[in-house]
Backbone and ligand atoms as CSV (ligand in chain L), in Angstrom:
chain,resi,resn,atom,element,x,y,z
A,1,UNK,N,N,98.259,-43.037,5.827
A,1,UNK,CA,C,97.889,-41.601,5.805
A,1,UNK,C,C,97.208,-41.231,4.493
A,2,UNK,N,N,97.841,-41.300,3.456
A,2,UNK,CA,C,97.477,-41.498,1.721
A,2,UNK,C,C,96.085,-42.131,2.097
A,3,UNK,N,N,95.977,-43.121,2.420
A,3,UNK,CA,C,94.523,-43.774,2.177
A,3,UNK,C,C,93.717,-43.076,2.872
A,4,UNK,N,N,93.681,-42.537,4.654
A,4,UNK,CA,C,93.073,-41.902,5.177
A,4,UNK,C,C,92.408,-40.682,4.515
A,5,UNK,N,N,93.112,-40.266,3.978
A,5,UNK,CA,C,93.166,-38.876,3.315
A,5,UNK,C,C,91.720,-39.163,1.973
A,6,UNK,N,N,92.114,-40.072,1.299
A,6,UNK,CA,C,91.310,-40.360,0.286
A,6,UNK,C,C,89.820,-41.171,0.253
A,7,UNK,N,N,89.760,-41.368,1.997
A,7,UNK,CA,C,88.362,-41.394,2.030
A,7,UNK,C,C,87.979,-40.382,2.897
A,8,UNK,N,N,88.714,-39.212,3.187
A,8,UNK,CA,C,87.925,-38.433,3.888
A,8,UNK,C,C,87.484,-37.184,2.478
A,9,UNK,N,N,88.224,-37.106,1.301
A,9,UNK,CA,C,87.878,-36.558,0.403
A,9,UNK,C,C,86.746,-36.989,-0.398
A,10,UNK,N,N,86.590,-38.326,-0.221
A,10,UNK,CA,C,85.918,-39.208,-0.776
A,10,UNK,C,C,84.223,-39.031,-0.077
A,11,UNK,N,N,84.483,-38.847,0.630
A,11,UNK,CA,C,83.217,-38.758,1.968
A,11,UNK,C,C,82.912,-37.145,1.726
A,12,UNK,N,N,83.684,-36.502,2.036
A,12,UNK,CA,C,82.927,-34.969,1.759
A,12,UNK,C,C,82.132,-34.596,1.170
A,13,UNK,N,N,82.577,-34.475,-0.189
A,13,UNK,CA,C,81.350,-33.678,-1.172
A,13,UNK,C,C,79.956,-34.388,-1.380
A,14,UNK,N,N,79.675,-35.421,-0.793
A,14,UNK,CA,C,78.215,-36.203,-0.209
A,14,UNK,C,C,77.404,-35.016,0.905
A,15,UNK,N,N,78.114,-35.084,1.585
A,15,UNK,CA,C,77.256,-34.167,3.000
A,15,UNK,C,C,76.788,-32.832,2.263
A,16,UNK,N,N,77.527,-32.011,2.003
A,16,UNK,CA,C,76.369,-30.685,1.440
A,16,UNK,C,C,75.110,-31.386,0.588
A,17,UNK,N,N,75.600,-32.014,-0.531
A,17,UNK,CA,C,74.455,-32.506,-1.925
A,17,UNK,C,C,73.567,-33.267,-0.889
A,18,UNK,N,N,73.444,-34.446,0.000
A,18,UNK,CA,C,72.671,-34.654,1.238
A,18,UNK,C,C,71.633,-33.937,1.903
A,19,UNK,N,N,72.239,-32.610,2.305
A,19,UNK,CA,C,72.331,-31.831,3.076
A,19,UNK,C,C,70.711,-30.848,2.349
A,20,UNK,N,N,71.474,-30.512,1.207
A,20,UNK,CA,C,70.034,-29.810,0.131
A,20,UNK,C,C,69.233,-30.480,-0.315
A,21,UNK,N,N,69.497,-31.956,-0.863
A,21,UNK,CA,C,68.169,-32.275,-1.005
A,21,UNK,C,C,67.358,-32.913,0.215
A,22,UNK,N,N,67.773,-33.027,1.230
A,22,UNK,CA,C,66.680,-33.195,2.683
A,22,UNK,C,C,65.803,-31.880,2.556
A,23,UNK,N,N,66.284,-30.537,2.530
A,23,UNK,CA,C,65.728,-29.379,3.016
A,23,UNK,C,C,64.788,-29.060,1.676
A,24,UNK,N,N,65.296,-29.676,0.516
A,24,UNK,CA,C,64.214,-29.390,-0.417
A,24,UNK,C,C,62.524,-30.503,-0.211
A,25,UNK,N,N,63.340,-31.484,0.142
A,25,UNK,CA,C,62.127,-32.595,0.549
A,25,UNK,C,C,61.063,-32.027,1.655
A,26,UNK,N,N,61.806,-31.461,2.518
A,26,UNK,CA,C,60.839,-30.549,3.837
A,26,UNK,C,C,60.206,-29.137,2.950
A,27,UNK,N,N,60.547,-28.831,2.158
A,27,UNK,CA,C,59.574,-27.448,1.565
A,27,UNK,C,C,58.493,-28.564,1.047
A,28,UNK,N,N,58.236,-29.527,0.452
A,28,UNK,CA,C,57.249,-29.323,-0.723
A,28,UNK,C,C,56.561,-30.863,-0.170
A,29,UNK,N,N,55.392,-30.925,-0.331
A,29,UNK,CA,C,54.596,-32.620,-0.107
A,29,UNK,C,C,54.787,-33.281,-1.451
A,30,UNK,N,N,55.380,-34.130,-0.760
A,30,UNK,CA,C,55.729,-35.490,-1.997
A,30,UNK,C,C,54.866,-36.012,-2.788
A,31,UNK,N,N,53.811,-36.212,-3.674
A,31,UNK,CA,C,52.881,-36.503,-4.341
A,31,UNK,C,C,53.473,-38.276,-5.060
A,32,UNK,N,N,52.432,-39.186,-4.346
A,32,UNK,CA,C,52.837,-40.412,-4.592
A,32,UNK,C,C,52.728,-40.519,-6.229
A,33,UNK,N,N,52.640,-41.198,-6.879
A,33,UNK,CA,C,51.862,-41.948,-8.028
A,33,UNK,C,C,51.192,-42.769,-7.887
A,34,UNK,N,N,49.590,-42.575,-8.146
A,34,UNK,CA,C,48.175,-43.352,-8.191
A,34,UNK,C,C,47.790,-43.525,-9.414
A,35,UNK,N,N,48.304,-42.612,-10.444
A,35,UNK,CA,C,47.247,-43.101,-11.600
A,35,UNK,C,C,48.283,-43.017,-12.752
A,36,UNK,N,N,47.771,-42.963,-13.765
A,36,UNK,CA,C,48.934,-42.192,-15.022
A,36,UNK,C,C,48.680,-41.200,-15.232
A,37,UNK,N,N,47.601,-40.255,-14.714
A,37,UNK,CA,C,47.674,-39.071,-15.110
A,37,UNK,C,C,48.560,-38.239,-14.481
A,38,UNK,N,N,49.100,-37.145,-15.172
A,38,UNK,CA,C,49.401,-35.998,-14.572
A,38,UNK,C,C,49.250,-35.323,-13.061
A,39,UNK,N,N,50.356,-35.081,-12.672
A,39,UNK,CA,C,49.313,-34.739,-11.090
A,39,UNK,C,C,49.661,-32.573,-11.207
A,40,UNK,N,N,50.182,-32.217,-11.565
A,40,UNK,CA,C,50.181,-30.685,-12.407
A,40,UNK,C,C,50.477,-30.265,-10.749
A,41,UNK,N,N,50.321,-28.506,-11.119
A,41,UNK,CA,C,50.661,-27.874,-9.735
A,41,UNK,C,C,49.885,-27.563,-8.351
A,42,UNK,N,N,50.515,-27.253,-7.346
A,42,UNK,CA,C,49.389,-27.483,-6.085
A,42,UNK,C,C,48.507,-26.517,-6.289
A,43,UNK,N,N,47.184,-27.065,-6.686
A,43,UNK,CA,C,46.000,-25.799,-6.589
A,43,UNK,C,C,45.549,-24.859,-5.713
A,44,UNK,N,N,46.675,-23.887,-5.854
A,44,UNK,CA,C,46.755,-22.570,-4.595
A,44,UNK,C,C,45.144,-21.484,-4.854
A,45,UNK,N,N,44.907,-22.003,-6.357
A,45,UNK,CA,C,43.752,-21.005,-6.918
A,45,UNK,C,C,42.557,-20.965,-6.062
A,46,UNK,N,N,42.653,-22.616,-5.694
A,46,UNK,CA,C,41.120,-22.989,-5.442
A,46,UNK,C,C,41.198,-23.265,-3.822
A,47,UNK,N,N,42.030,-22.589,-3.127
A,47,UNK,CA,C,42.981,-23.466,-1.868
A,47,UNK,C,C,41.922,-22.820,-0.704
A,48,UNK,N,N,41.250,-21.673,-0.951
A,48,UNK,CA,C,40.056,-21.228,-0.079
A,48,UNK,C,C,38.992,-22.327,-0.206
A,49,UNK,N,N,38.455,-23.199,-0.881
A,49,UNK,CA,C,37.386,-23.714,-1.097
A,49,UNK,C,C,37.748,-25.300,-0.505
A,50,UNK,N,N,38.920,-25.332,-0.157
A,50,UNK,CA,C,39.153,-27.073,0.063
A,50,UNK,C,C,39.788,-26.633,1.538
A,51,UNK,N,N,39.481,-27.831,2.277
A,51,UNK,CA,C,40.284,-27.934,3.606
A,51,UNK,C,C,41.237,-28.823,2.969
A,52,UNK,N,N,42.665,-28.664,3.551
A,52,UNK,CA,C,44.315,-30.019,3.380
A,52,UNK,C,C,44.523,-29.181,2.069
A,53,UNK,N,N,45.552,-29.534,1.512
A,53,UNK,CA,C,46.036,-29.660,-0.165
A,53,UNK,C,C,45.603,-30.519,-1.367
A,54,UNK,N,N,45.401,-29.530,-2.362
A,54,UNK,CA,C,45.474,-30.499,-3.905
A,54,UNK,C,C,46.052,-29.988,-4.954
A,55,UNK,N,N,45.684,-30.716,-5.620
A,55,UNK,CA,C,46.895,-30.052,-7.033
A,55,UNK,C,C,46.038,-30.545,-7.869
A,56,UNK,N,N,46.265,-29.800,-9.803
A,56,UNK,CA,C,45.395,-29.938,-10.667
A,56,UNK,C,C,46.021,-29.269,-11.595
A,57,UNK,N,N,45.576,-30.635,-12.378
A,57,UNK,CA,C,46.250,-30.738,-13.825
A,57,UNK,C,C,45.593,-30.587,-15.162
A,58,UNK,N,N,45.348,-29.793,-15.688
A,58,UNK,CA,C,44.338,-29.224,-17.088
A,58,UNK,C,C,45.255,-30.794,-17.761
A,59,UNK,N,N,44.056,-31.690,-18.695
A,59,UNK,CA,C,43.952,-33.032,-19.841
A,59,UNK,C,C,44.263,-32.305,-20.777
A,60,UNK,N,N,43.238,-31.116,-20.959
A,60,UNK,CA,C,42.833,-30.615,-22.171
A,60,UNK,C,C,43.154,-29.129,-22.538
A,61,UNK,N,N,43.404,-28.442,-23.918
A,61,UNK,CA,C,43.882,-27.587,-24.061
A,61,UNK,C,C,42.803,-26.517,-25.009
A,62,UNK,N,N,42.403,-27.474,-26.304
A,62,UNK,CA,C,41.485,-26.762,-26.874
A,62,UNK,C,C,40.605,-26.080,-26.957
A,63,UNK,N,N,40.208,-25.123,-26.459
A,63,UNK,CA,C,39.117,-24.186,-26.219
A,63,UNK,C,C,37.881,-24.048,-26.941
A,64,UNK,N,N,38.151,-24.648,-28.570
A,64,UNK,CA,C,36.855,-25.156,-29.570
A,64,UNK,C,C,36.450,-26.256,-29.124
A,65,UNK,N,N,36.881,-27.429,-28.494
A,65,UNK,CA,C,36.356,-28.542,-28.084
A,65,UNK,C,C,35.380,-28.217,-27.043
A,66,UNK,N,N,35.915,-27.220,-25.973
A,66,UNK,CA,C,34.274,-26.525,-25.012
A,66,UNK,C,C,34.138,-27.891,-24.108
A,67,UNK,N,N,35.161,-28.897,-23.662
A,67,UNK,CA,C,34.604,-29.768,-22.595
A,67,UNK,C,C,36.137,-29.609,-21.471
A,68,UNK,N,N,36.331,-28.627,-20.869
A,68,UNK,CA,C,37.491,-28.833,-20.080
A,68,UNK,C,C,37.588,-29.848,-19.089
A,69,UNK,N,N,38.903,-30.201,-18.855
A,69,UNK,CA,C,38.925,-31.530,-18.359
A,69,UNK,C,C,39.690,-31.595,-17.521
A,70,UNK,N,N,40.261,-31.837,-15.699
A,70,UNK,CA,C,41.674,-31.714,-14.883
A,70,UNK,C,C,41.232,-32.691,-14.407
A,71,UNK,N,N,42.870,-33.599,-14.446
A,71,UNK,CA,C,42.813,-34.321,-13.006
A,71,UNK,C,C,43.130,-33.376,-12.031
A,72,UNK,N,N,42.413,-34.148,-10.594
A,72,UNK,CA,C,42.477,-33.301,-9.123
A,72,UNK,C,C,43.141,-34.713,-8.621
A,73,UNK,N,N,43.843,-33.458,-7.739
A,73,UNK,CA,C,44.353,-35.407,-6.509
A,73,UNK,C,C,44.365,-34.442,-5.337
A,74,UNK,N,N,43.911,-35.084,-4.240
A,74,UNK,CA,C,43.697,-34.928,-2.824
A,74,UNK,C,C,44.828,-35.984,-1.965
A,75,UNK,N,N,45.705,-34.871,-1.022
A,75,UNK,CA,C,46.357,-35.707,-0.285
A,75,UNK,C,C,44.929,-36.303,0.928
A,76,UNK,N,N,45.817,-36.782,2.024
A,76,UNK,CA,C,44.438,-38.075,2.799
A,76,UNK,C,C,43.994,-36.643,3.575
A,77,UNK,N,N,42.642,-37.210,3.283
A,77,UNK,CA,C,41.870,-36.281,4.477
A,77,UNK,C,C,41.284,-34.764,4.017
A,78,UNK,N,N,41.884,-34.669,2.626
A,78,UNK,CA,C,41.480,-33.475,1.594
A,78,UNK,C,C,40.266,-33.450,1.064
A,79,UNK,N,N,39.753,-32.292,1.305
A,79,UNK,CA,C,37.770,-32.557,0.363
A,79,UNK,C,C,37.910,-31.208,0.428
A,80,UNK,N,N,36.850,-30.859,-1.131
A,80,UNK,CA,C,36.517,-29.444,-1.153
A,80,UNK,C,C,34.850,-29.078,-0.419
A,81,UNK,N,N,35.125,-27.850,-0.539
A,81,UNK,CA,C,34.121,-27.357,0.101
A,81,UNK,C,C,32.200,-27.560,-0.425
A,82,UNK,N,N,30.919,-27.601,0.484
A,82,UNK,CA,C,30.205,-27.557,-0.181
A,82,UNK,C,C,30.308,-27.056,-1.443
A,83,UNK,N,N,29.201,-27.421,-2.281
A,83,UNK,CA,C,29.262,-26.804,-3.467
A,83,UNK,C,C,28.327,-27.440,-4.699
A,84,UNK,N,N,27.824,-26.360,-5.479
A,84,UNK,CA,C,27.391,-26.984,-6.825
A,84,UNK,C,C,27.536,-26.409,-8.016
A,85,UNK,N,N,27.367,-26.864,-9.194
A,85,UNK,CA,C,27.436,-26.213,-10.722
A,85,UNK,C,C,26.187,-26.237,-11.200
A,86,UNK,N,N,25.804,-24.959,-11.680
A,86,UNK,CA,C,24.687,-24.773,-12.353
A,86,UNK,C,C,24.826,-25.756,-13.788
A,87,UNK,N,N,26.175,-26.057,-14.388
A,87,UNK,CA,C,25.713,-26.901,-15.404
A,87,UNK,C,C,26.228,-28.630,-15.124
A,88,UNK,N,N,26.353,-28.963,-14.046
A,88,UNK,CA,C,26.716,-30.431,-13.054
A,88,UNK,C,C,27.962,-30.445,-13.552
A,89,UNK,N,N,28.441,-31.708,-13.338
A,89,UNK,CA,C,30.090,-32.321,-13.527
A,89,UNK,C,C,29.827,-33.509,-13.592
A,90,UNK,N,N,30.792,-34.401,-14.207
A,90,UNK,CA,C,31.082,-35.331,-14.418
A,90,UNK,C,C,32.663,-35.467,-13.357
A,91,UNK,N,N,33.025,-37.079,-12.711
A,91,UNK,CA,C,33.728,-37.070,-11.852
A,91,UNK,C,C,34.169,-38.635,-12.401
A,92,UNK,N,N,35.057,-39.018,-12.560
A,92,UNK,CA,C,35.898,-40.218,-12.808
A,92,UNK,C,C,37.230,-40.500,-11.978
A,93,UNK,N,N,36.651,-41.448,-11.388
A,93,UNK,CA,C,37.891,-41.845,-10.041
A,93,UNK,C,C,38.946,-42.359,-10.730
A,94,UNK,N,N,40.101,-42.238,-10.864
A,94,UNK,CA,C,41.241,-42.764,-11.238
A,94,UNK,C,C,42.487,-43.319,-10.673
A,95,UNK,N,N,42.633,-43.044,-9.289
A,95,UNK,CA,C,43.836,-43.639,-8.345
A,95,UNK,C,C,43.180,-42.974,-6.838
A,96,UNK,N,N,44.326,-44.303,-6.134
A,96,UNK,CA,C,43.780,-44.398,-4.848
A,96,UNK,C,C,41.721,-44.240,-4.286
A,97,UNK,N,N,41.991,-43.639,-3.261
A,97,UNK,CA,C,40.274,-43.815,-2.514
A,97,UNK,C,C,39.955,-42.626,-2.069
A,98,UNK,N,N,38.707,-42.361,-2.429
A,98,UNK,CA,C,38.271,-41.508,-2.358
A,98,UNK,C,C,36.358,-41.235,-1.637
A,99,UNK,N,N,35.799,-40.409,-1.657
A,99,UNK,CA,C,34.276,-39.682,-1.168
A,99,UNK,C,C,33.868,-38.987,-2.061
A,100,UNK,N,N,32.275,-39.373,-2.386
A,100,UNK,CA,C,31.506,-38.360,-3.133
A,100,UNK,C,C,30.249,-38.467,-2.015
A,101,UNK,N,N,30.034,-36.789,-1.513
A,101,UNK,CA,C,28.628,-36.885,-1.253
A,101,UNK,C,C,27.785,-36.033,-1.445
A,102,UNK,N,N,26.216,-36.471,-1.806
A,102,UNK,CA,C,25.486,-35.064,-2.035
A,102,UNK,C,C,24.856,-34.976,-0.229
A,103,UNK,N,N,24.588,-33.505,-0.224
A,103,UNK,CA,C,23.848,-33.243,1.119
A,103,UNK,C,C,22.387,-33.886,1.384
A,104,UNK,N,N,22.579,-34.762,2.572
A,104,UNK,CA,C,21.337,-35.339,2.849
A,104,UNK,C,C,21.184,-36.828,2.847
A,105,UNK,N,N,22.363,-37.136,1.555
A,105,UNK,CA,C,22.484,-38.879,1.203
A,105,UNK,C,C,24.092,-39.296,2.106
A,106,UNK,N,N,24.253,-40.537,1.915
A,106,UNK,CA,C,24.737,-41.396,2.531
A,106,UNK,C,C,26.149,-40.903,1.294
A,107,UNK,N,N,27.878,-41.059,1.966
A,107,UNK,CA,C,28.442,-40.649,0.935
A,107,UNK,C,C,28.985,-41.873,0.319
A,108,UNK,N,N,29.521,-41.730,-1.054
A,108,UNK,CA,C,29.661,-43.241,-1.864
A,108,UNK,C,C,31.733,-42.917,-1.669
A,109,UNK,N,N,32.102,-44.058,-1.684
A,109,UNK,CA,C,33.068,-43.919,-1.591
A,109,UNK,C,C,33.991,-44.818,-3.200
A,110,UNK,N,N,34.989,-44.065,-3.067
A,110,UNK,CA,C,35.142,-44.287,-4.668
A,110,UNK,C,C,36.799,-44.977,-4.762
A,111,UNK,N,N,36.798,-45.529,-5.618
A,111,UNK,CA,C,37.906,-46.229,-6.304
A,111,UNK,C,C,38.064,-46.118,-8.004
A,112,UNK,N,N,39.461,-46.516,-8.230
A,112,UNK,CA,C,39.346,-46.257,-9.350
A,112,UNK,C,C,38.781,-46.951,-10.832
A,113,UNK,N,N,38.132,-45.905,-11.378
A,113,UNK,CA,C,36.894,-46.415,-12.349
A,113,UNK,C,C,35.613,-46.092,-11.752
A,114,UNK,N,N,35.750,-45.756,-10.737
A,114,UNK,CA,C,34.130,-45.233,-10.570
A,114,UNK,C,C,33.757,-43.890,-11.457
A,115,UNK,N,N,32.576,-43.973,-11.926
A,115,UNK,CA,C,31.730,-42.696,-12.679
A,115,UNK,C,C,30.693,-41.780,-11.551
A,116,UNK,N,N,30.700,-40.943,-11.341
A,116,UNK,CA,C,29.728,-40.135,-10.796
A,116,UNK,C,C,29.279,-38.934,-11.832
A,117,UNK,N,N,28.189,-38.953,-11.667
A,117,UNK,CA,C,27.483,-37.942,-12.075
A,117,UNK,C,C,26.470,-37.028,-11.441
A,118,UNK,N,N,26.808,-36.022,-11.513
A,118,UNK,CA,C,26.383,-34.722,-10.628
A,118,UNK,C,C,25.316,-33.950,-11.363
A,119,UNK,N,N,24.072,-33.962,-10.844
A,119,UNK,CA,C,23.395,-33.062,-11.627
A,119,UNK,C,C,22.946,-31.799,-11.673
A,120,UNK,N,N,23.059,-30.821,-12.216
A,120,UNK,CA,C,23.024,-29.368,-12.258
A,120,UNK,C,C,22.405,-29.015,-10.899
A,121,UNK,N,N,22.986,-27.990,-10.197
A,121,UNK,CA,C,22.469,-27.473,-8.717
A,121,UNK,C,C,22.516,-28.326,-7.526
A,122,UNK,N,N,22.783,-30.127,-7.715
A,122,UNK,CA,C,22.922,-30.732,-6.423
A,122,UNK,C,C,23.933,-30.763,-5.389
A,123,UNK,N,N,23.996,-30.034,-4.366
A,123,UNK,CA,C,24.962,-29.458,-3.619
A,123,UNK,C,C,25.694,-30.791,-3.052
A,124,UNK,N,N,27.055,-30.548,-2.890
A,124,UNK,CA,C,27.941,-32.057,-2.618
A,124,UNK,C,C,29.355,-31.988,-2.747
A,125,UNK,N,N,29.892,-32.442,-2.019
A,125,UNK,CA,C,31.569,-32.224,-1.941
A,125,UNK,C,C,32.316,-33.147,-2.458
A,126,UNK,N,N,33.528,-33.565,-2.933
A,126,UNK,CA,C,34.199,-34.510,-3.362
A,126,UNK,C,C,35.749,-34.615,-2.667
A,127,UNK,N,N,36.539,-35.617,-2.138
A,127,UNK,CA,C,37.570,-35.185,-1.866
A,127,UNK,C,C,38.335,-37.068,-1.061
A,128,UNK,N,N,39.524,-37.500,-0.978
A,128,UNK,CA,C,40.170,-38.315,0.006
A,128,UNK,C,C,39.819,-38.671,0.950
A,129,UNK,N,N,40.037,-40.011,0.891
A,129,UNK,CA,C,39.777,-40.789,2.475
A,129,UNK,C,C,41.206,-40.387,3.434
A,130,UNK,N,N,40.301,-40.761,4.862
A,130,UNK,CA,C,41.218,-40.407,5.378
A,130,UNK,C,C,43.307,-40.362,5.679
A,131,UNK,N,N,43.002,-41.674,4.726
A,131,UNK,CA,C,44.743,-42.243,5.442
A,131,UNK,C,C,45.260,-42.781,3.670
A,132,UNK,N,N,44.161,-41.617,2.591
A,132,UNK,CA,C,44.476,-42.723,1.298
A,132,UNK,C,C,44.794,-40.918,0.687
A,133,UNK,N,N,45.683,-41.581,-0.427
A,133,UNK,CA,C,45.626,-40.078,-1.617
A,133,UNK,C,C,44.491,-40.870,-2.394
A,134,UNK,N,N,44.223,-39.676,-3.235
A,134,UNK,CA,C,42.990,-39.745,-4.488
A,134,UNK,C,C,42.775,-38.899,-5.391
A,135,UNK,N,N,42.714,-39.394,-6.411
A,135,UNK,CA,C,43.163,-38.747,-7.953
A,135,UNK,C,C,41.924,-39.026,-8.551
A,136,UNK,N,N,40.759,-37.633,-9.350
A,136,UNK,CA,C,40.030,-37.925,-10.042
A,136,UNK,C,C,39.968,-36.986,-11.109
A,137,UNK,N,N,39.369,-37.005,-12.404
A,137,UNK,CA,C,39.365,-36.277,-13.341
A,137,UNK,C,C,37.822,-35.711,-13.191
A,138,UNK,N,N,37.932,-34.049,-13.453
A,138,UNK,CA,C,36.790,-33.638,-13.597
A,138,UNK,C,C,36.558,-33.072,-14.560
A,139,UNK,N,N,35.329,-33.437,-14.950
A,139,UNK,CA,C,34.934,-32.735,-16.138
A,139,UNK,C,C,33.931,-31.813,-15.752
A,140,UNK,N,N,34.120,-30.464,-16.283
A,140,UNK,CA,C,33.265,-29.304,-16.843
A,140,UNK,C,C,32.148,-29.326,-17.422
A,141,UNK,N,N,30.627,-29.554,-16.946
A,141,UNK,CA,C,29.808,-29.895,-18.077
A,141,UNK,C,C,29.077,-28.548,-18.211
A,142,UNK,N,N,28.104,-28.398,-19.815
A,142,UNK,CA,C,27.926,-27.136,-19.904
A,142,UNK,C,C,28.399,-25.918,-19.858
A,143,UNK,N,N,30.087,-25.830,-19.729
A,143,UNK,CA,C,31.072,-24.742,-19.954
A,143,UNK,C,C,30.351,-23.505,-19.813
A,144,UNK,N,N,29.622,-23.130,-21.299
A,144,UNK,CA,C,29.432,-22.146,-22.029
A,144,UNK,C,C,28.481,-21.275,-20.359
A,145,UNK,N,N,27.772,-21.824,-19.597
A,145,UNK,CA,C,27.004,-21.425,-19.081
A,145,UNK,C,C,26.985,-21.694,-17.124
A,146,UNK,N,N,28.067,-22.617,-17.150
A,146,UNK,CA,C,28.265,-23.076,-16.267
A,146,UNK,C,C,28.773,-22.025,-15.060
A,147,UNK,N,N,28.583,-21.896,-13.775
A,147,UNK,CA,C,28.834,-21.080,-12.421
A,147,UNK,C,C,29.067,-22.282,-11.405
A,148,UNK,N,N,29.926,-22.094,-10.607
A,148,UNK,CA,C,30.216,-22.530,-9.102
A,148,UNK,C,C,29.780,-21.823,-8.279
A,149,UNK,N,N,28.847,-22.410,-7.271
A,149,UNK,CA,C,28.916,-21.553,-6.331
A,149,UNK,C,C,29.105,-22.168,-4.777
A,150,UNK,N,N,30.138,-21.800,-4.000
A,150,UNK,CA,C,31.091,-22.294,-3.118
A,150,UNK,C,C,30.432,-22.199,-1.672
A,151,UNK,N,N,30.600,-23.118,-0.967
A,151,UNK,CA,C,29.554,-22.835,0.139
A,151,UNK,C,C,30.501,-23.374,1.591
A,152,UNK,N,N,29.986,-23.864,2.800
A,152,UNK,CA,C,30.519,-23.734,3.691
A,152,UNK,C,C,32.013,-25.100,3.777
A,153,UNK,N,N,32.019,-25.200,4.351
A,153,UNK,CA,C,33.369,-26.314,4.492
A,153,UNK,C,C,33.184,-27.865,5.310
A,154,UNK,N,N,33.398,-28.562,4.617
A,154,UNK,CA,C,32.835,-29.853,5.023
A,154,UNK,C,C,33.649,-30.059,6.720
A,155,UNK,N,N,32.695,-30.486,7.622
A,155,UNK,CA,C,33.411,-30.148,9.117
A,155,UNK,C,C,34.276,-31.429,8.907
A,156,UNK,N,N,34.922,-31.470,10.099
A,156,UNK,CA,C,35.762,-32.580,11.105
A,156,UNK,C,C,34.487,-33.550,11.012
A,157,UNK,N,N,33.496,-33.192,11.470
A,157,UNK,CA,C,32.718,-33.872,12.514
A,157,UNK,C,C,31.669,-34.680,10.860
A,158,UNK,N,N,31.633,-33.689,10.373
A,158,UNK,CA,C,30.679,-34.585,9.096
A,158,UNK,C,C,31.283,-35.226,8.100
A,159,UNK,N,N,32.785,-35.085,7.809
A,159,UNK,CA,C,33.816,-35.961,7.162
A,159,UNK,C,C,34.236,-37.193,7.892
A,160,UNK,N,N,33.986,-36.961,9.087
A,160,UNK,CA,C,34.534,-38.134,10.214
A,160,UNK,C,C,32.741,-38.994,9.935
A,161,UNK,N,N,31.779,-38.773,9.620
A,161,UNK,CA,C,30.956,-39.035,9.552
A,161,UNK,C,C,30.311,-40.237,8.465
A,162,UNK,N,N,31.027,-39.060,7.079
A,162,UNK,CA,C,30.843,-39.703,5.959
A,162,UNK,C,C,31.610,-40.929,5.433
A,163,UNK,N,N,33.060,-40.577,5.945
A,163,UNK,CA,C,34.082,-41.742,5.609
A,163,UNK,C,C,33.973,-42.700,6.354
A,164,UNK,N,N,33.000,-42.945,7.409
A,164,UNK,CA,C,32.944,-44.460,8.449
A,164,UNK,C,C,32.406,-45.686,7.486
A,165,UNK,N,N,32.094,-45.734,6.639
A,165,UNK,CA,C,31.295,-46.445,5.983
A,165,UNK,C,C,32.296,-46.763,4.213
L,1,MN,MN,MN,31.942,-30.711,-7.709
């Protein structure tokens, strides 16, 4: 009886602590680790301009330095919306696989260590392969003068397009 007793006490206080962290696991998407950077909070700011989820993490803090810097990570199947910068970007792949394409060209698909470079006004989306996360750092070029301007949303049909290759 004594022993019975002392594994049913023993067993209890498991099931609630169980119990909460399942239901915390169902609120929030698990963010693997791909790179060493930072993966920061889910980017709710920018959450109109991307189809799926991402999150984004400011490198840099200094405001005299004038080159801001975030990693972005895309869960699978995440890309932002058309788009270009009047002063371009710089794009450095850092974990998992990923898509860069400008409108019109064939899209390059990226791994980590790839460099892209975007040049002022060339319209083009960036974002995860389908079944992969992907983590890249973007850089801000031309700050001082620099504009986004946000355009339609990369379809089903032209993401299913770009990532065959
Ligand atoms: Mn861009």
């Amino acid at each position: 009886m004594i022993r019975i007793l002392k594994i049913i006490f023993a067993v209890l206080p498991i099931v609630p602590i169980a119990a909460g962290n399942l239901n915390a696991q169902e609120m929030e998407t698990k963010v693997p680790k791909i790179s060493v950077f930072p993966v920061g909070k889910e980017n709710t700011g920018f959450e109109q301009y991307f189809t799926g989820k991402s999150w984004l993490a400011p490198l840099t803090a200094n405001p005299s330095l004038n080159v801001p810097m975030f990693n972005v990570t895309f869960e699978p199947g995440c890309r932002n919306n058309w788009h270009r910068h009047t002063g371009g970007q710089i794009l450095i792949a850092v974990g998992g696989t990923g898509y860069y394409q400008e409108r019109g060209k064939a899209a390059r698909r990226l791994l980590p260590g790839d460099v892209v470079e975007i040049a002022p006004g060339v319209e083009h989306w960036h974002g995860a392969a389908p079944d992969e996360w992907f983590s890249h750092i973007a850089v801000e070029c031309n700050p001082a003068t620099n504009e986004n301007t946000w355009l339609e949303r990369v379809s089903d049909e032209e993401y299913a397009e770009a990532v065959k290759r």
